[in-house]
KOLTOR-571051 format. One record per residue (C-alpha): x, y, z. Coordinates in steps of 0.25 Angstrom, whole numbers, m for minus. Layout:
! KOLTOR-571051
+-------+-------+-------+
!     u !     v !     w !
+-------+-------+-------+
!     X !     Y !     Z !
...
+-------+-------+-------+
END
This chain:
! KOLTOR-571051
+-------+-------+-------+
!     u !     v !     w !
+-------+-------+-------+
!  m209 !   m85 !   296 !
!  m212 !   m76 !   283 !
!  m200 !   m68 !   278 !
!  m206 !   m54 !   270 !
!  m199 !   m49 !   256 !
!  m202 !   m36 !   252 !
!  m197 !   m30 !   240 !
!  m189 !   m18 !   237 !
!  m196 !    m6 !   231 !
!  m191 !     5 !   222 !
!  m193 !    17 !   232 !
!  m182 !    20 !   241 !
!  m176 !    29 !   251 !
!  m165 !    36 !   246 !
!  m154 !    32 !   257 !
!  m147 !    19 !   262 !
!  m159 !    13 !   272 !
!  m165 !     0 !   280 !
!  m170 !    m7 !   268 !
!  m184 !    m7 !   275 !
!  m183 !     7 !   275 !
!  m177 !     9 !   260 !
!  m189 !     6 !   251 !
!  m199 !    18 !   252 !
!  m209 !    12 !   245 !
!  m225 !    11 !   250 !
!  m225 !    m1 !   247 !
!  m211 !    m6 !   254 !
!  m216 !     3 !   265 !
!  m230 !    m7 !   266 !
!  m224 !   m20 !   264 !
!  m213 !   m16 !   275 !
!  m223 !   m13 !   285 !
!  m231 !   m26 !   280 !
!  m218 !   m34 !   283 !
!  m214 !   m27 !   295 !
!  m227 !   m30 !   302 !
!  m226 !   m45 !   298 !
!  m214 !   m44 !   309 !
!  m206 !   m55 !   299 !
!  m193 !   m55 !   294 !
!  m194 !   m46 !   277 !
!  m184 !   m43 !   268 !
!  m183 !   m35 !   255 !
!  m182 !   m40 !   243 !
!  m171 !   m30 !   238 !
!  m168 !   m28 !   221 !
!  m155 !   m23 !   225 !
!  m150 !   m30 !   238 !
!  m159 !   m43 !   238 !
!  m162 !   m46 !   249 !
!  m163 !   m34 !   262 !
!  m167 !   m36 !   275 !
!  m175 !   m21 !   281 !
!  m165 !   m18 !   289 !
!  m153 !   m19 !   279 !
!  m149 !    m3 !   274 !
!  m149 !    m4 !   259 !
!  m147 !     8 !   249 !
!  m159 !    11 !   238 !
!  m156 !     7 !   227 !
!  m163 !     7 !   213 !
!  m163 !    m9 !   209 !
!  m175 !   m16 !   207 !
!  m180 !   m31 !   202 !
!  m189 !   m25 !   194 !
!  m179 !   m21 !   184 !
!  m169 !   m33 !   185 !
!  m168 !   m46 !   176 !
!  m173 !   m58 !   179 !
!  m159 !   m64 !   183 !
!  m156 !   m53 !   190 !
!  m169 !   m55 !   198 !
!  m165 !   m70 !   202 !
!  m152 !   m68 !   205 !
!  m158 !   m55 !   216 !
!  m168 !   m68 !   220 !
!  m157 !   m77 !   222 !
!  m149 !   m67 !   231 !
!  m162 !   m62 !   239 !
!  m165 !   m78 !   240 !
!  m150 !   m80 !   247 !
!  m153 !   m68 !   255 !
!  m166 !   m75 !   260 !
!  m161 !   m90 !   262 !
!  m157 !   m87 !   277 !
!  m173 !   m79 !   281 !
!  m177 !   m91 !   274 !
!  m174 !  m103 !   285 !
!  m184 !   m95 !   295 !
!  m196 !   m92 !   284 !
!  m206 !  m100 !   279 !
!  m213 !   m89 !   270 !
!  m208 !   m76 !   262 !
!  m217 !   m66 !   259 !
!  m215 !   m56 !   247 !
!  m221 !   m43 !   246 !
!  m213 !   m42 !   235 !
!  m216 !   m40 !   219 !
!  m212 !   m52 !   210 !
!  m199 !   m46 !   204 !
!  m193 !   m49 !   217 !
!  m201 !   m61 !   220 !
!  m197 !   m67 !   207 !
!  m186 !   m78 !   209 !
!  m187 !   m77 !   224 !
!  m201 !   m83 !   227 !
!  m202 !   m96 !   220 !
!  m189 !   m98 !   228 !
!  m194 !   m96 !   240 !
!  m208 !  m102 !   239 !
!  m200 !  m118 !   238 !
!  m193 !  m113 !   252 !
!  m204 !  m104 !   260 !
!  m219 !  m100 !   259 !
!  m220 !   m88 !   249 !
!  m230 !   m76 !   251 !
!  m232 !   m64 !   240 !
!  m243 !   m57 !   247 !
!  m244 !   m44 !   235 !
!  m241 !   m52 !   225 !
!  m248 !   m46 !   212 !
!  m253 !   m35 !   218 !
!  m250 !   m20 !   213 !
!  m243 !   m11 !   222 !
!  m255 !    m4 !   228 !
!  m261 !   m18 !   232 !
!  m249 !   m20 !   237 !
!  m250 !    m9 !   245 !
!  m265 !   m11 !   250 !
!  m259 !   m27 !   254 !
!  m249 !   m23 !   261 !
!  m257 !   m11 !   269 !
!  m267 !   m22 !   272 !
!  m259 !   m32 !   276 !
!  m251 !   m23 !   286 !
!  m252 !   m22 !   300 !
!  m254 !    m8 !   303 !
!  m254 !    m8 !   320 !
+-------+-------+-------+
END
């Protein structure tokens, strides 16, 4: 069974929500429905809270990898890991749609346990985008 990780994005709603429906972004808003049609277990690879299941209500917040040192950055992988261990008995392959910041210190740790996809990786946002309205089933 594959297990999704998509990453958190800047944009926001303002108020407390299902963090499926907290990130506004386009792109969040693609690679959820990308996800969601994959009818397999996903998660979100969160800078603030680690890791958050969709249904979990979270707060916005203003926190993001991209701006944290490097042991900051392991120590969020180390927690986001934890938080994984128990998906991890019933998977046999994470797939990230994920940018490398959050990939980082988690994927070379998963790869010696499960099969590890990066479908996007290196690919602007717009081709981005383009993959994930491609590679979506739109029934």
């Amino acid at each position: 069974m594959k297990l999704y990780l998509v990453s958190c994005v800047s944009e926001k709603r303002s108020a407390p929500s299902a963090a499926r429906d907290l990130y506004v972004s386009s792109l969040f808003r693609k690679a959820r429905a990308f996800v969601e049609a994959q009818h397999a277990p996903w998660f979100i690879l969160s800078a603030e809270h680690g890791l958050v299941h969709p249904d979990t209500v979270i707060a916005p917040y203003d926190r993001t990898l991209n701006r944290m040192r490097a042991p900051d950055r392991r120590a969020w992988a180390r927690k986001v890991l934890t938080s994984l261990e128990p998906q991890l008995v019933s998977v046999n392959e994470v797939v990230f749609l994920a940018g490398q910041r959050y990939r980082e210190f988690l994927e070379g740790e998963l790869r010696s346990r499960v099969r590890v996809e990066v479908p996007m990786a290196g690919l602007t946002i717009g081709r981005q985008l383009q993959w994930l309205l491609q590679h979506t089933d739109h029934r």
